[in-house]
N, C-alpha and C positions, 0 to 999 in steps of 0.2 A: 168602253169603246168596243166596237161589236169586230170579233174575228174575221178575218180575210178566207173567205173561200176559195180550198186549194183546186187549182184546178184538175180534172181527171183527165188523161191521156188514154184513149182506146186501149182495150185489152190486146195483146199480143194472142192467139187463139191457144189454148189448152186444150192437153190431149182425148178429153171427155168433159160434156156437161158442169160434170160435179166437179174435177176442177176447177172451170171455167169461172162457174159461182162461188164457190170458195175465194178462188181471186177476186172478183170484181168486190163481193161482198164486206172482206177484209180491207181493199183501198177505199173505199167507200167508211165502212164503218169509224175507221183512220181521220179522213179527212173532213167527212161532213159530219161526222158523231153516230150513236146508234142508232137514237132516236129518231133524229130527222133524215135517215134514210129510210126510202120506201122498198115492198121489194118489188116494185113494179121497177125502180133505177139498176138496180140488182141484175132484174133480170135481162135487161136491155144491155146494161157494160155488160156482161157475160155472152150475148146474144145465144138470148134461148128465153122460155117464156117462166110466168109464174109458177104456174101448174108443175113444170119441170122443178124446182127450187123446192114447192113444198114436195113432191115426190121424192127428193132427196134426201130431204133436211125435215118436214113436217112443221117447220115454222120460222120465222124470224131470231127467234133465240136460239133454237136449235142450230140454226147458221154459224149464230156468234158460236153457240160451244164446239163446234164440228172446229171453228177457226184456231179456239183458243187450245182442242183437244191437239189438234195437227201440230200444234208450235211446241205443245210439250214431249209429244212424241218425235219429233224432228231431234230429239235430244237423248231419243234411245240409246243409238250406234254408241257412241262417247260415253254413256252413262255405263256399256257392259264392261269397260275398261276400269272405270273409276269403278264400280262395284267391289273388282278384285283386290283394288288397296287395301290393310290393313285398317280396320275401324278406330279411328281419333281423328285430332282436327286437319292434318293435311286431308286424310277423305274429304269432309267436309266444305274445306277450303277450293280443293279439286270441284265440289258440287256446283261453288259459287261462281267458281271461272265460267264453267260452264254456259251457265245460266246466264251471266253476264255479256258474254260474246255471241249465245242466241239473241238474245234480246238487239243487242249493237248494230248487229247485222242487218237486223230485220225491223225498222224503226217502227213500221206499221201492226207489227205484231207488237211489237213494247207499248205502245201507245193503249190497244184494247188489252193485254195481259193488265196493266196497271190502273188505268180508267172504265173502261167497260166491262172488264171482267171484275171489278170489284165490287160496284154497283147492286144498291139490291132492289128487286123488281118484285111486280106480282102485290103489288100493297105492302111493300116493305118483310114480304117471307121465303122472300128466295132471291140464292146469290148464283151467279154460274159457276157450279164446282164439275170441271169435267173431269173425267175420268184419267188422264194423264198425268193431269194436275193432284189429283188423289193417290196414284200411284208414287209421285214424287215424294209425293208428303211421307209415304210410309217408307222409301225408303231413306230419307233421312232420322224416320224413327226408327229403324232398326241399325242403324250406327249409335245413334244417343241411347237406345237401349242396351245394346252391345256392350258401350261406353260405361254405363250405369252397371250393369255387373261385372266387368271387368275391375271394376273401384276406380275408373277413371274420372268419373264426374263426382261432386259432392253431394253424399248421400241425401240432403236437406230437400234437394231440388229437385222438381218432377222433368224427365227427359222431352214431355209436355213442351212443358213451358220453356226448354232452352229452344227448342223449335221453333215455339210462336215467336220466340224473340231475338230469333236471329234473320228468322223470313221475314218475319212483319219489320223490321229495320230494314233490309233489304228494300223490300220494298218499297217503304217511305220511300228511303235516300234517290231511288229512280222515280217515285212519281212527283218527287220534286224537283228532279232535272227537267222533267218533260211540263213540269209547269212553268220554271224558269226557261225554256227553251219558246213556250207559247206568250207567257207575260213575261217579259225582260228584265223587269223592275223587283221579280220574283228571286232572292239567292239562293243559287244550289252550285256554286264554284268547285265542284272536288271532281276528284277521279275517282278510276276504277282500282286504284292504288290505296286510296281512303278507306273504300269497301272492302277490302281485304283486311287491312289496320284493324277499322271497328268492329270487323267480324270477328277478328282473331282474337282481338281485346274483349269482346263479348262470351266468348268461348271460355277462353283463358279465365272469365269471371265464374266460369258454375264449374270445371275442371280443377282436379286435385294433381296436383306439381309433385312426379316422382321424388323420395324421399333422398337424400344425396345418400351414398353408399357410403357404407363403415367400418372404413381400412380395419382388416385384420390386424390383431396382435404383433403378426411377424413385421407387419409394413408399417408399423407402428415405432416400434424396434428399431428397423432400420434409421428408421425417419430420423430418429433421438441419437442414430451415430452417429449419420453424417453430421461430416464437420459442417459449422455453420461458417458462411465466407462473409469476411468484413468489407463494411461501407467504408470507400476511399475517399 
């Protein structure tokens, strides 16, 4: 059954050009897909012309990445706080709120973050990896690495792979909300409560569980005075 075309409500005017099309671009990208938008539509909800969009942007993909670059940087401010935390999995977990309440907020940017930015173009040799989104990545590599010589993680496992496999979950689990949200018959019933569970549970899978500590002699001692009290 062929999808319901959302309808678009005039732009509100932005304070330059380049935002202008950034916005239009994004609701657009959003509701009618990437593909079957032109930027001749682009340039018209923005109200300004082609010419201006490639002098901005240089192309239509370059549009997408400028949108998908803006939505990861919009997560700076927040991110210089989380930085300061102590490296293990609350950081981490700290990452995912994050991430999850951009996303929430801004349903049109979750929609291209998960769908169209994943997408590979160009005859299947290229994905949009913008520069924000590269930034993120390393700095959750530098917590798993951190993590990894600290002896927090288990040696077996490359700090790699507990990334790819705590993002790329992530991910799924939201781009299966957003298909059960367009196909209804599609299940993705959980929260943002779940994502935290399975993320922790995923973590807790390639992390090594501090060793219980080993009462001193003296506390040992004591232990074996005291009297022991009987069950009534």
């Amino acid at each position: 059954m062929a999808e319901m075309t959302i309808p678009v409500e005039p732009m509100i005017p932005a304070a330059s050009s380049h935002d202008r099309i950034l916005n239009a671009a994004k609701r657009l990208f959003a509701s009618q897909g990437y593909e079957a938008t032109s930027t001749m539509a682009i340039a018209r909800l923005a109200g300004t012309s082609e010419s201006q969009m490639m002098k901005h942007f240089g192309s239509k993909e370059g549009l997408l990445e400028a949108i998908l670059d803006q939505g990861w940087k919009s997560m700076a401010p927040a991110l210089k706080n989380i930085i300061t935390m102590p490296d293990g999995s609350p950081k981490l977990l700290a990452m995912l709120d994050l991430v999850l309440k951009t996303l929430n907020e801004d349903p049109d940017l979750k929609e291209l973050f998960l769908l169209e930015g994943r997408r590979i173009r160009r005859e299947g040799r290229h994905v949009v990896l913008s520069p924000g989104y590269i930034e993120f990545v390393r700095l959750v590599d530098d917590v798993l690495n951190n993590m990894k010589q600290a002896g927090m993680l288990r040696p077996e496992v490359s700090p790699n792979a507990v990334r790819s496999a705590i993002m790329g979950m992530t991910e799924g689990m939201l781009r299966d909300q957003i298909l059960s949200r367009r196909r209804g018959e599609f299940p993705a019933d959980y929260s943002d409560q779940d994502f935290r569970m399975l993320f922790f549970a995923c973590l807790q899978g390639a992390t090594i569980r501090a060793p219980k500590a080993t009462p001193s002699p003296r506390a040992k001692a004591k232990s074996k005075a005291r009297p022991k009290q009987r069950r009534k």
